[in-house]
Biotite code that builds the C-alpha atoms (Angstrom):
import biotite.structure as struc

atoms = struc.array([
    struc.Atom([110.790, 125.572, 74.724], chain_id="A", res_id=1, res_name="UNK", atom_name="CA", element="C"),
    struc.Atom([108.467, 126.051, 77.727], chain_id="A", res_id=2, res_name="UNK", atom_name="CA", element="C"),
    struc.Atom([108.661, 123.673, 80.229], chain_id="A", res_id=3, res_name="UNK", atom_name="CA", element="C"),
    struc.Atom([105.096, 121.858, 79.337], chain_id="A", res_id=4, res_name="UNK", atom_name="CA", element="C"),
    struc.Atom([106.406, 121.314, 76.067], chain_id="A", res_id=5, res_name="UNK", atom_name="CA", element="C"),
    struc.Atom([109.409, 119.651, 77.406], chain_id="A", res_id=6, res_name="UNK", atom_name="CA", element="C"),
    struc.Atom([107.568, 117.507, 79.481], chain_id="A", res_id=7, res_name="UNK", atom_name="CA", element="C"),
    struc.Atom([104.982, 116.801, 76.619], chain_id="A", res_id=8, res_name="UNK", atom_name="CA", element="C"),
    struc.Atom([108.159, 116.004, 74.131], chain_id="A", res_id=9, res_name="UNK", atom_name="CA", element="C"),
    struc.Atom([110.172, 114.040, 76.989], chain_id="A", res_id=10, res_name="UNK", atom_name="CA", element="C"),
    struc.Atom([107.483, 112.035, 78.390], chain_id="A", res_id=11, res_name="UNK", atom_name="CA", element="C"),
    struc.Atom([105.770, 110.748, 74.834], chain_id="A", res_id=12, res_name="UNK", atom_name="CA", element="C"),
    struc.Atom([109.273, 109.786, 73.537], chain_id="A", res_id=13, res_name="UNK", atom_name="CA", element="C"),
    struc.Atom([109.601, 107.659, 76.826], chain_id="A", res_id=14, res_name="UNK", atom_name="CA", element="C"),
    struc.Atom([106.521, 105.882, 76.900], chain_id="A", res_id=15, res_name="UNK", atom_name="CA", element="C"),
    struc.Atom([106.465, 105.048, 73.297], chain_id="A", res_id=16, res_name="UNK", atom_name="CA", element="C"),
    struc.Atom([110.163, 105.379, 71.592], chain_id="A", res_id=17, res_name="UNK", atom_name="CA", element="C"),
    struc.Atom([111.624, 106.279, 68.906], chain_id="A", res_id=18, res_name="UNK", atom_name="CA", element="C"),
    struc.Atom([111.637, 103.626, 66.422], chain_id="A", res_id=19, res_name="UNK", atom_name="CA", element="C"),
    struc.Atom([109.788, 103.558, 63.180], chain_id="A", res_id=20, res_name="UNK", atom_name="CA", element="C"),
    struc.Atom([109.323, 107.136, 61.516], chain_id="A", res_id=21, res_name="UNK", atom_name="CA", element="C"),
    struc.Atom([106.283, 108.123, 59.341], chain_id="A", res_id=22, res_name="UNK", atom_name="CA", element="C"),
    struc.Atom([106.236, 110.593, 56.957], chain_id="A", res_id=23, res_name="UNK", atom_name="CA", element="C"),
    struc.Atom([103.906, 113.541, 57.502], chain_id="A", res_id=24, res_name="UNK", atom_name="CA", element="C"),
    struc.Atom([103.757, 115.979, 55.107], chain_id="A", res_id=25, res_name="UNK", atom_name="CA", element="C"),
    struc.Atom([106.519, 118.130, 52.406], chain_id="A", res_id=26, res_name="UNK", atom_name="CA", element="C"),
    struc.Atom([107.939, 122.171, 53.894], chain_id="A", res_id=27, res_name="UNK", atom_name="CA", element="C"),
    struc.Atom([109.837, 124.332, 51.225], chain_id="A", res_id=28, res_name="UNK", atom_name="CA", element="C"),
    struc.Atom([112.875, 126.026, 52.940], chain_id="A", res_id=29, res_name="UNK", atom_name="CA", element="C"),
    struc.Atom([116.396, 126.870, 51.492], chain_id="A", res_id=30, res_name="UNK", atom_name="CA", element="C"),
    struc.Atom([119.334, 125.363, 51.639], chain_id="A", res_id=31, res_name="UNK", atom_name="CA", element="C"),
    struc.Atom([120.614, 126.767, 54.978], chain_id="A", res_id=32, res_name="UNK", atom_name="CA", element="C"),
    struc.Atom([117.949, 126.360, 56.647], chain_id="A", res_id=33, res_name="UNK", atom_name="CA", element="C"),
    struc.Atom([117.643, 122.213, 55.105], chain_id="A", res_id=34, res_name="UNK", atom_name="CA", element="C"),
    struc.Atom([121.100, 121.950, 56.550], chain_id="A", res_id=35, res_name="UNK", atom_name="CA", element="C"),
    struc.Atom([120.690, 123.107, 60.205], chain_id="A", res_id=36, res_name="UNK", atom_name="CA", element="C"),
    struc.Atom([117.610, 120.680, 60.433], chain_id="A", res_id=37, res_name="UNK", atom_name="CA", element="C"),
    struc.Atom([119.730, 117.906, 59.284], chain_id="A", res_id=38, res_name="UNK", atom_name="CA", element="C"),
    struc.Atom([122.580, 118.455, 61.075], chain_id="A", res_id=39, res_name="UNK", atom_name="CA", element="C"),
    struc.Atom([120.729, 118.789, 63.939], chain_id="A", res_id=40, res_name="UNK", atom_name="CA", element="C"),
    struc.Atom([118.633, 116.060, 63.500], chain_id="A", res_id=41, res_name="UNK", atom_name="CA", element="C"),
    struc.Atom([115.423, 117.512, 64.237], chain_id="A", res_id=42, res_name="UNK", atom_name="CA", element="C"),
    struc.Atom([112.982, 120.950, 63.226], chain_id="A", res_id=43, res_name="UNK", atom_name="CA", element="C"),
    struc.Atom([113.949, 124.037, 64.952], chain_id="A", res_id=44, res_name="UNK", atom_name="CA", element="C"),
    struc.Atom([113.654, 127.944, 64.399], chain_id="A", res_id=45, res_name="UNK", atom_name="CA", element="C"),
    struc.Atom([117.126, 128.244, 62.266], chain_id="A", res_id=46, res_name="UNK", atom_name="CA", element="C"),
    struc.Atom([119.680, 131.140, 65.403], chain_id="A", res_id=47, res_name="UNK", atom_name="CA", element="C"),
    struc.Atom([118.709, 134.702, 63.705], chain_id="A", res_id=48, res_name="UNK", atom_name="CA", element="C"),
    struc.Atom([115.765, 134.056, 61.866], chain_id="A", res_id=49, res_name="UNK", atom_name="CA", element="C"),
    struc.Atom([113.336, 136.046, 64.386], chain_id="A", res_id=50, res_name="UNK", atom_name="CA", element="C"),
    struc.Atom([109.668, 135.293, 65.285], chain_id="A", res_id=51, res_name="UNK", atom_name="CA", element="C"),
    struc.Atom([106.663, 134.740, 62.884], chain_id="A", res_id=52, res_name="UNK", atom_name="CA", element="C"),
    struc.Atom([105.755, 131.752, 60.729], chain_id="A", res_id=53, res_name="UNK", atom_name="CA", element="C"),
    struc.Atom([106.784, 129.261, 58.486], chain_id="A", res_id=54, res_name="UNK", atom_name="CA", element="C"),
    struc.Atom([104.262, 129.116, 55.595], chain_id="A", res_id=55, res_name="UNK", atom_name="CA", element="C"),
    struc.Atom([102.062, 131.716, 53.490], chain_id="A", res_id=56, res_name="UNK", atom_name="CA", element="C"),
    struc.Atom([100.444, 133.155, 56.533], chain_id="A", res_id=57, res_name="UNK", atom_name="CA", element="C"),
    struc.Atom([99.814, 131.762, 60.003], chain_id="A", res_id=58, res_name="UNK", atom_name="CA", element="C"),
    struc.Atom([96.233, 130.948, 59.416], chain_id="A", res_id=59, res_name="UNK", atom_name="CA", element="C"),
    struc.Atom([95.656, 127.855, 60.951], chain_id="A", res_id=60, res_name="UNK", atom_name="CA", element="C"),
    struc.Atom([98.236, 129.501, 63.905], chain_id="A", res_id=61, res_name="UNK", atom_name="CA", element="C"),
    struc.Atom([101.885, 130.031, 65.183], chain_id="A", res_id=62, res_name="UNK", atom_name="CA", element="C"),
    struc.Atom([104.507, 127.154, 63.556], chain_id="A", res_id=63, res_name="UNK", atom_name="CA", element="C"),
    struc.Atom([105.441, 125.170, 61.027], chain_id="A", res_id=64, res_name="UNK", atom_name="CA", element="C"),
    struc.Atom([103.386, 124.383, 58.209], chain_id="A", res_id=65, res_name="UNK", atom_name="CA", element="C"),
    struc.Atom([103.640, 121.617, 56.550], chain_id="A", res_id=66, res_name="UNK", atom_name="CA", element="C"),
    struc.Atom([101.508, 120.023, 52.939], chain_id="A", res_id=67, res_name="UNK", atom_name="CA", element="C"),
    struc.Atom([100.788, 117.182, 51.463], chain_id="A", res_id=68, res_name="UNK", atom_name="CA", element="C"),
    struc.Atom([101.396, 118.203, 47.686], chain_id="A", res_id=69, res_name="UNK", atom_name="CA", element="C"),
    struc.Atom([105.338, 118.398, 47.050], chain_id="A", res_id=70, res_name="UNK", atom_name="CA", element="C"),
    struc.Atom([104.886, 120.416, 44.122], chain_id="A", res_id=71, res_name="UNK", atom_name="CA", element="C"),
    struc.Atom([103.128, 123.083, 47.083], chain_id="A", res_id=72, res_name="UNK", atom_name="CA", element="C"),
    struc.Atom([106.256, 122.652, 48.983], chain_id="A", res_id=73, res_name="UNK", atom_name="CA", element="C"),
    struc.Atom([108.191, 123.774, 46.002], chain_id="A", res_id=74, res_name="UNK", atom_name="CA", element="C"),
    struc.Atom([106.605, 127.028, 45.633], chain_id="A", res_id=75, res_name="UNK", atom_name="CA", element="C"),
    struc.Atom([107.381, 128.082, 48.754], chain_id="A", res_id=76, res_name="UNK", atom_name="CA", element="C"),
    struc.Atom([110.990, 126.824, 48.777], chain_id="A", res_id=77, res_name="UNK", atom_name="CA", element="C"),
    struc.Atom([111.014, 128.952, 45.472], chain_id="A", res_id=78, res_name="UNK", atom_name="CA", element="C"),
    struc.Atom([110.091, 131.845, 47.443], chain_id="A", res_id=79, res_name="UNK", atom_name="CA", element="C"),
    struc.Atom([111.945, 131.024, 50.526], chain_id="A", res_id=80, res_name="UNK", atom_name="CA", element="C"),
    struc.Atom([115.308, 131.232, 48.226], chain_id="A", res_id=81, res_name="UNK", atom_name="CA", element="C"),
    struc.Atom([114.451, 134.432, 46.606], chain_id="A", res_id=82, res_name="UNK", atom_name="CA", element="C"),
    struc.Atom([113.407, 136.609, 49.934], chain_id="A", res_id=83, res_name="UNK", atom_name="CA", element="C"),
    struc.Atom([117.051, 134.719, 50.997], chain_id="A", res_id=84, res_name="UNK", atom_name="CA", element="C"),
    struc.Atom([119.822, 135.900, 48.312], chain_id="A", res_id=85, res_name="UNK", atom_name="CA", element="C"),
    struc.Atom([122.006, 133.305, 48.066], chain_id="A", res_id=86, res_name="UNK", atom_name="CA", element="C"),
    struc.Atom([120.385, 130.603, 48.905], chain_id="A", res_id=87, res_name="UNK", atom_name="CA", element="C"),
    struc.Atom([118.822, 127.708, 46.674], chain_id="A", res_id=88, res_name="UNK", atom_name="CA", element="C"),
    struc.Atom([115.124, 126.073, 47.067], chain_id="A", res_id=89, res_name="UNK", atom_name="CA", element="C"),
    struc.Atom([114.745, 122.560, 48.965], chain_id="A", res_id=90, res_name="UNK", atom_name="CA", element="C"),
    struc.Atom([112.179, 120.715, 49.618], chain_id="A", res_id=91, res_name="UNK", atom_name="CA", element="C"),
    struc.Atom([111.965, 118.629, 53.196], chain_id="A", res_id=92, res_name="UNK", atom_name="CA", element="C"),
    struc.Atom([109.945, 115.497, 53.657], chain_id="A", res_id=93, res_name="UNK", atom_name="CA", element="C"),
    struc.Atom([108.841, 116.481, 57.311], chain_id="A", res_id=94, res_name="UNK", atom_name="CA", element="C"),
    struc.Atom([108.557, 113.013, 59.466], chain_id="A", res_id=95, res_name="UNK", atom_name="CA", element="C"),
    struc.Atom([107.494, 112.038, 63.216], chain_id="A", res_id=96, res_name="UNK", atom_name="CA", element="C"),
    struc.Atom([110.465, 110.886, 64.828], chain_id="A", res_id=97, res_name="UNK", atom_name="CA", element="C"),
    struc.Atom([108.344, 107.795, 66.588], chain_id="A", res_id=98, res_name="UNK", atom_name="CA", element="C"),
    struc.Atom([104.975, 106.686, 64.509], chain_id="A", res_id=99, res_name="UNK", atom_name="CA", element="C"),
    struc.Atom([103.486, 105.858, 67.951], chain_id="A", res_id=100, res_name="UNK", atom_name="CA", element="C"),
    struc.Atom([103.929, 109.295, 69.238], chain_id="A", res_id=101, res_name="UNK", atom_name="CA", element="C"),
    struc.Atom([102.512, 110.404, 66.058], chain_id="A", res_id=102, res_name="UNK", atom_name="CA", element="C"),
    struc.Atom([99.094, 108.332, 65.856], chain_id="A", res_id=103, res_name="UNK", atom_name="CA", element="C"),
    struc.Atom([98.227, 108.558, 69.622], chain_id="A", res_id=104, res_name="UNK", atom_name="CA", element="C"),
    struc.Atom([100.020, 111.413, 71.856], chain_id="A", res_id=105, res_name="UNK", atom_name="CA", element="C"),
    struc.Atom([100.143, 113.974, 69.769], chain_id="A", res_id=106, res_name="UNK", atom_name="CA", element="C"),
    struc.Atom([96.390, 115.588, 69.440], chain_id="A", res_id=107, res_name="UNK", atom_name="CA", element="C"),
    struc.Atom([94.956, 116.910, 66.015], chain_id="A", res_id=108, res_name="UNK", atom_name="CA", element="C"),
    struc.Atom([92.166, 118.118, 64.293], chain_id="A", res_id=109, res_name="UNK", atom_name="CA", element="C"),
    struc.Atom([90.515, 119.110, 61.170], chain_id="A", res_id=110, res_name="UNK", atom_name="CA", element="C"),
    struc.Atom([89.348, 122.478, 60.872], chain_id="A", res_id=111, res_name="UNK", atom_name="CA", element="C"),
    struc.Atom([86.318, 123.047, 58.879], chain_id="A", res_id=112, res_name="UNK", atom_name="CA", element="C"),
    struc.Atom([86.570, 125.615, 56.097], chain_id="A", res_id=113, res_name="UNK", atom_name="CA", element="C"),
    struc.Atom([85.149, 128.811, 56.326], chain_id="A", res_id=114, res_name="UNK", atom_name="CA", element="C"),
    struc.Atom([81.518, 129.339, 55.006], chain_id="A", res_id=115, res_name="UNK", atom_name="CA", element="C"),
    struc.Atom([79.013, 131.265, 56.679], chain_id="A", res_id=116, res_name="UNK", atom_name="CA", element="C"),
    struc.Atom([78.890, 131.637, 60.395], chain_id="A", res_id=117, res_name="UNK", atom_name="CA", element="C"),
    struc.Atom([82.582, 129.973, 60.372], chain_id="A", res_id=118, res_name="UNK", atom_name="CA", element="C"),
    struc.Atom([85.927, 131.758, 60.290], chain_id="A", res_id=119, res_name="UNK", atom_name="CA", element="C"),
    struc.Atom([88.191, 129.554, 61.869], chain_id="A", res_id=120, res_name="UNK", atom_name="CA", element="C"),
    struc.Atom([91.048, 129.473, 58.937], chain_id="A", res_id=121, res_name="UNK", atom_name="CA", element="C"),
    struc.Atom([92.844, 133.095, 59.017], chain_id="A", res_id=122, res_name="UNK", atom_name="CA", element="C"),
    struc.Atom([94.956, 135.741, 59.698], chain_id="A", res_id=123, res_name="UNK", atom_name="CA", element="C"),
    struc.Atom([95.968, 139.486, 59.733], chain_id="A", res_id=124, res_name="UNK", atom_name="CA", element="C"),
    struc.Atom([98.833, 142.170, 59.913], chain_id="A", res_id=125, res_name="UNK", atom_name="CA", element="C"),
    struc.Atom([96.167, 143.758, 62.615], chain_id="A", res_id=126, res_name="UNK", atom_name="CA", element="C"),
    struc.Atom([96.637, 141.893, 65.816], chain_id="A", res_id=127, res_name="UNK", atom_name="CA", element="C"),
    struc.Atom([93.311, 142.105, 67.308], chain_id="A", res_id=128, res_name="UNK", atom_name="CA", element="C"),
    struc.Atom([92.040, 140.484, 64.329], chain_id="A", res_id=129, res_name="UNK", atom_name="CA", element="C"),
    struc.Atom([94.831, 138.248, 64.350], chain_id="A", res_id=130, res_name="UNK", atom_name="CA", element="C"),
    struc.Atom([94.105, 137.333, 67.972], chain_id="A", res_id=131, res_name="UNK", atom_name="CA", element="C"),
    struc.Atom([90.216, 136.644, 67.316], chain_id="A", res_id=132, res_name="UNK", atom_name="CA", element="C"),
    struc.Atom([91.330, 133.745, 64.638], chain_id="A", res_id=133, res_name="UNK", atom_name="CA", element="C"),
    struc.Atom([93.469, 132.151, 67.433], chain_id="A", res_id=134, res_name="UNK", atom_name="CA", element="C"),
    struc.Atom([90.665, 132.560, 69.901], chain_id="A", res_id=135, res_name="UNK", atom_name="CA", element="C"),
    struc.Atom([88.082, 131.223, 68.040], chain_id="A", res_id=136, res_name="UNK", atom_name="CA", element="C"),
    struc.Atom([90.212, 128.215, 66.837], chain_id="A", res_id=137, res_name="UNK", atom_name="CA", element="C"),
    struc.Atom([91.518, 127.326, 70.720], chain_id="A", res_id=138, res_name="UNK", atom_name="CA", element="C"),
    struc.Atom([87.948, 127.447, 71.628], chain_id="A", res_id=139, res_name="UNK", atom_name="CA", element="C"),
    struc.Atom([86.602, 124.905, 69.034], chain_id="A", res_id=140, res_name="UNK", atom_name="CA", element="C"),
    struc.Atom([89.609, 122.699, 69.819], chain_id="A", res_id=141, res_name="UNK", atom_name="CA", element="C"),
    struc.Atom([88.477, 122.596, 73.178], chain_id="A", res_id=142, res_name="UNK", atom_name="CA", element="C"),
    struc.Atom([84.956, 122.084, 72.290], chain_id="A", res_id=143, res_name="UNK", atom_name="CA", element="C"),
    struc.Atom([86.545, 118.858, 69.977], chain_id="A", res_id=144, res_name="UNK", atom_name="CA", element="C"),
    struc.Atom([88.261, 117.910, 72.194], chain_id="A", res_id=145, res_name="UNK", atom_name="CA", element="C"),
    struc.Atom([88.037, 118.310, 75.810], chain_id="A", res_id=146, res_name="UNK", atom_name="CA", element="C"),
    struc.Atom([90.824, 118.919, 77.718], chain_id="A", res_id=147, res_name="UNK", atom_name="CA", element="C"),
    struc.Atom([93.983, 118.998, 75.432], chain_id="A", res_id=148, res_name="UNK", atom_name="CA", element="C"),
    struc.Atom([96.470, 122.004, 74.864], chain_id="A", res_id=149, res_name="UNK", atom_name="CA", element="C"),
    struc.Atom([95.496, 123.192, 72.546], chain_id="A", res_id=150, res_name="UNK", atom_name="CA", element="C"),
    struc.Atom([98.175, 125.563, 71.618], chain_id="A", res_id=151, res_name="UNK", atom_name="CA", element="C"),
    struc.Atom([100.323, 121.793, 71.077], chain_id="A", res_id=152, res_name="UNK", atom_name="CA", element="C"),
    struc.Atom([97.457, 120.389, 68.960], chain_id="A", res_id=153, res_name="UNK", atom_name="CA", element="C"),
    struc.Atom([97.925, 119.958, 65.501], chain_id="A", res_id=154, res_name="UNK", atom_name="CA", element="C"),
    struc.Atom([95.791, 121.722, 63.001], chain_id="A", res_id=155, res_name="UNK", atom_name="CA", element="C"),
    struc.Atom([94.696, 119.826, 59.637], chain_id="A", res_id=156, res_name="UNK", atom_name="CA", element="C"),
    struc.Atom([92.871, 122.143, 56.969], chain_id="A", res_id=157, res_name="UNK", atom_name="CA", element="C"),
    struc.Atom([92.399, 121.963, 53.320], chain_id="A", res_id=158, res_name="UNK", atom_name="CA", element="C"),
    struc.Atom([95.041, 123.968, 51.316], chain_id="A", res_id=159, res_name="UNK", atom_name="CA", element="C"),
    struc.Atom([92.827, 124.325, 48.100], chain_id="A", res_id=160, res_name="UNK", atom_name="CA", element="C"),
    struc.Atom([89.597, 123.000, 48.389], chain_id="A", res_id=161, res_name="UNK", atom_name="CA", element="C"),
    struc.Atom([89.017, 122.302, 44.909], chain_id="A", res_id=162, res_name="UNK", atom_name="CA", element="C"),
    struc.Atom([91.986, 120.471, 44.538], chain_id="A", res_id=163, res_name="UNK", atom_name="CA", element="C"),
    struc.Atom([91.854, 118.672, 47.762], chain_id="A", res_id=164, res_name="UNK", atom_name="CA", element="C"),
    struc.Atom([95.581, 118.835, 48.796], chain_id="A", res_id=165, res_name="UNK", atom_name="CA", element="C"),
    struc.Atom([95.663, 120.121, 52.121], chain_id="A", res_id=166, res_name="UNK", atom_name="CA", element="C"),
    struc.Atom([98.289, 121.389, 55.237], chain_id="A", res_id=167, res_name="UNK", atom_name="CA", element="C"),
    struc.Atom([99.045, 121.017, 58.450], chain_id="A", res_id=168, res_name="UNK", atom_name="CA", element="C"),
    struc.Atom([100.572, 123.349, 61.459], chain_id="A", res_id=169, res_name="UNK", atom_name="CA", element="C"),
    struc.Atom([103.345, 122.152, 63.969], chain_id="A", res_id=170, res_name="UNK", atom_name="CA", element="C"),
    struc.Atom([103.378, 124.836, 67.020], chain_id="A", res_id=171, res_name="UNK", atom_name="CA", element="C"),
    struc.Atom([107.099, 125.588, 68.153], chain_id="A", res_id=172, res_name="UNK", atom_name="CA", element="C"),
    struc.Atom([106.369, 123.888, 71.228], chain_id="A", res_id=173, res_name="UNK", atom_name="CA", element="C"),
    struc.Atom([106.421, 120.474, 69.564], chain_id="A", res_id=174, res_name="UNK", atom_name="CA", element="C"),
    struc.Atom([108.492, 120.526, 66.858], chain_id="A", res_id=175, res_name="UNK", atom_name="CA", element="C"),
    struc.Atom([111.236, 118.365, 68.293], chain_id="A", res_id=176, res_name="UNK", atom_name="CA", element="C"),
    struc.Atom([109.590, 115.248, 67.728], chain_id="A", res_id=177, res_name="UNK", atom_name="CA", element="C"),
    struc.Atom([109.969, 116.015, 63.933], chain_id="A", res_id=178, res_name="UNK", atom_name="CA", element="C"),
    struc.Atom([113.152, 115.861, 61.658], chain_id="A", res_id=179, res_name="UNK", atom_name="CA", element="C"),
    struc.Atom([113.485, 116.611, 57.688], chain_id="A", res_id=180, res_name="UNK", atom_name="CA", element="C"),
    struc.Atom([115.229, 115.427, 55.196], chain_id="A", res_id=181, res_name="UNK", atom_name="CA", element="C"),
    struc.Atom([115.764, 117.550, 52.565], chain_id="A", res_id=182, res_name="UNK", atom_name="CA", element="C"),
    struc.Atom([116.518, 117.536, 48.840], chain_id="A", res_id=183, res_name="UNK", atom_name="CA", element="C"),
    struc.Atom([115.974, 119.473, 45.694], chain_id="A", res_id=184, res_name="UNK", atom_name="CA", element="C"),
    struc.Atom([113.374, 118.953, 43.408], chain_id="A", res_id=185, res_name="UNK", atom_name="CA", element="C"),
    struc.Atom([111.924, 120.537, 40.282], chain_id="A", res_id=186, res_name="UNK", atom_name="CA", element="C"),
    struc.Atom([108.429, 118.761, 40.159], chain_id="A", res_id=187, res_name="UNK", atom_name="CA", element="C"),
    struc.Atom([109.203, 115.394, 38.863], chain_id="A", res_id=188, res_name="UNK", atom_name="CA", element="C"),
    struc.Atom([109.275, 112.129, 40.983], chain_id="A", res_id=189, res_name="UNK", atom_name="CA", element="C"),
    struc.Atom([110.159, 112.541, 44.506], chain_id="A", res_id=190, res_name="UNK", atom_name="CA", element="C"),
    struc.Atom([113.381, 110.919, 45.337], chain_id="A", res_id=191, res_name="UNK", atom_name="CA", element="C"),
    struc.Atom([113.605, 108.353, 48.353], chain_id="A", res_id=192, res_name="UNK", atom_name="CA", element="C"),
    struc.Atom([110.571, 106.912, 47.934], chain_id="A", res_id=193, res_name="UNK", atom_name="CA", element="C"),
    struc.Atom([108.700, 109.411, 49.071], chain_id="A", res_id=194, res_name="UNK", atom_name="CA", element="C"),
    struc.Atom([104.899, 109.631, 48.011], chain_id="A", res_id=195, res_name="UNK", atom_name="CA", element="C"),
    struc.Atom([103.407, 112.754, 47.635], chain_id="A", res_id=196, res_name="UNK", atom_name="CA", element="C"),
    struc.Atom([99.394, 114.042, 46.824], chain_id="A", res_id=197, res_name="UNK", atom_name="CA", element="C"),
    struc.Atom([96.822, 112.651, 45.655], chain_id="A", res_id=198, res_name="UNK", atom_name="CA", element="C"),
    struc.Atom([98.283, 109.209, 46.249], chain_id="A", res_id=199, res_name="UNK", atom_name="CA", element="C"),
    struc.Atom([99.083, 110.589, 49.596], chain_id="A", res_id=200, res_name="UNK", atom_name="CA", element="C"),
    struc.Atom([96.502, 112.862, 51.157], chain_id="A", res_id=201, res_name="UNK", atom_name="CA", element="C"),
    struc.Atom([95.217, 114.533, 54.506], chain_id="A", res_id=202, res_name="UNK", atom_name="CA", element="C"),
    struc.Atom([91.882, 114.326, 53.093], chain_id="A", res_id=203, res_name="UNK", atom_name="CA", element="C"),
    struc.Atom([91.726, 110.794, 52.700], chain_id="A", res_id=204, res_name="UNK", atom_name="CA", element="C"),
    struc.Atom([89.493, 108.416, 54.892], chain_id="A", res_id=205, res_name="UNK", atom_name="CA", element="C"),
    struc.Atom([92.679, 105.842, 55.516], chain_id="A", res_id=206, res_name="UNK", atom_name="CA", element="C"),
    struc.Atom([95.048, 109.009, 56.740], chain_id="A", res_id=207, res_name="UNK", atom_name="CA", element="C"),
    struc.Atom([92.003, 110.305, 58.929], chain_id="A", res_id=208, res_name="UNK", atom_name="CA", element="C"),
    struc.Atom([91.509, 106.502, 60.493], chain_id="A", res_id=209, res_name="UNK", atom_name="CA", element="C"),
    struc.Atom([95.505, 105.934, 61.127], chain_id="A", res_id=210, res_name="UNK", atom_name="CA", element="C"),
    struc.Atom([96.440, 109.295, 62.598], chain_id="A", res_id=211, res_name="UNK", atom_name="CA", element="C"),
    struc.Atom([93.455, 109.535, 64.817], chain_id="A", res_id=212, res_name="UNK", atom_name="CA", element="C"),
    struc.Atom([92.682, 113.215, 63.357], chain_id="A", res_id=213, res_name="UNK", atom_name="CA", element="C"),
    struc.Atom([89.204, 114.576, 64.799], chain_id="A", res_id=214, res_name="UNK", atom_name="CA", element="C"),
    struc.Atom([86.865, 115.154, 62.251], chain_id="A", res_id=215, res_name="UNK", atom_name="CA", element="C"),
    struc.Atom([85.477, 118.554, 61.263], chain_id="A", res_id=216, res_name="UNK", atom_name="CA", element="C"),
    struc.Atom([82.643, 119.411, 63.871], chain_id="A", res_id=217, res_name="UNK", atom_name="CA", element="C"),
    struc.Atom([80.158, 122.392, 62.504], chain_id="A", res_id=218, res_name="UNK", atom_name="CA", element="C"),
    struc.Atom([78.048, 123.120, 65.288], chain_id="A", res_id=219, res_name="UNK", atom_name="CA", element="C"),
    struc.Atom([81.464, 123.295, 66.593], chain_id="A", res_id=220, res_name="UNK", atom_name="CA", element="C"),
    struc.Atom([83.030, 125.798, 64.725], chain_id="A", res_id=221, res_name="UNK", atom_name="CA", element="C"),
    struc.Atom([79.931, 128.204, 64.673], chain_id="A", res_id=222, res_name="UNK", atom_name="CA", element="C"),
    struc.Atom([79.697, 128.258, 68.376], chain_id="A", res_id=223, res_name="UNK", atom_name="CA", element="C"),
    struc.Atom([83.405, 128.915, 68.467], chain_id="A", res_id=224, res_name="UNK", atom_name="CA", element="C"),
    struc.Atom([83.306, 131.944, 65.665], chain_id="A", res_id=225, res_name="UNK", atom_name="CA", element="C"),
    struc.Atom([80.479, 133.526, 67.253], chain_id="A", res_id=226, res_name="UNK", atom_name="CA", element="C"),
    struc.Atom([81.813, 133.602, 71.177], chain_id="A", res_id=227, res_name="UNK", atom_name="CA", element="C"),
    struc.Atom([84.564, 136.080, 69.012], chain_id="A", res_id=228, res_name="UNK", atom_name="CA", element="C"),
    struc.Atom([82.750, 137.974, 66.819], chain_id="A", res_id=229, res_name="UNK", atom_name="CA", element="C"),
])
């Protein structure tokens, strides 16, 4: 981890503890990986497992992508396990180690979806194309909101917009303030407690309010696309 992340990570767990975790979203994985992250107490690129992304594609940006929807999460731990022979799906419920840390130092934002004169929400094999995503989406965070990394900020976008369940990114440099717990599931009621989409949703007004996430910005987004065309 660079050393701005460290500081980042070090600094927001001493000024507002540890205490009191929230849940923020479901990841699919397999079992290995579900057991490094819980014996280790916190998320982190399993030794061996190389670069790239956690999720579909990267195209909100480089990390860990996290949903809403648990039954999401379970397609990908699906086809986590099968790209992994011999290893079986599970399903994480990703939480913020502190809830304070959560709703005030760490940054986020909700990306608009794409429609015409905005292409924030992609990626590409090519990496020039690749690249101009990132760009554009760094600039409209900074347009958003002045003054933040935003390589650390998280990024909030809907993961099927008819449906209305969305996802999140955490970039690598943050990911210690997160741990999982993970367990298998087949689509039924989530063990634990847990609550999972549409009772539970990015989308929703109340999540918005509580996690202080900044609201889609169009003007925003088109000035952002087009300094990348």
């Amino acid at each position: 981890m660079a050393k701005l992340a460290l500081t980042f990570v070090s600094a927001a767990l001493a000024l507002h503890g540890t205490l009191a975790q929230v849940v923020i979203g479901f990841h699919g994985t397999n079992n290995n990986t579900a057991a490094i992250w819980q014996q280790q107490g916190n998320i982190a690129r399993p030794p061996g497992s190389g670069g790239g992304e956690s999720g579909a594609d990267a195209e909100l940006g480089p990390g860990l992508y996290v949903t809403d929807d648990p039954i999401i999460a379970l397609a990908f731990a699906n086809n986590n396990a099968q790209v992994n022979p011999g290893t079986t799906p599970r399903v994480c419920a990703i939480s913020a180690i502190s809830t304070p840390v959560w709703n005030t130092a760490v940054q986020k934002v909700f990306l608009p979806q794409n429609q015409q004169d905005i292409a924030l929400i992609g990626d590409s094999a090519t990496p020039a194309i690749k690249q101009r995503f990132e760009n554009r989406r760094t600039r409209y965070i900074n347009l958003v909101l002045p003054g933040v990394q935003a390589s650390t900020t998280v990024r909030f976008s809907l993961f099927n917009a008819r449906e209305g369940n969305g996802q999140l990114v955490l970039a690598p440099q943050i990911q210690e303030l997160f741990r999982a717990d993970c367990f298998v599931y087949n689509g039924g009621n989530l063990p634990g407690g847990f609550v999972g989409f549409p009772t539970f949703a990015y989308n929703s007004a109340a999540t918005r309010t509580a996690w202080n996430i900044a609201p889609e910005n169009l003007p925003a987004a088109r000035t952002a696309t087009a300094a990348f065309p």
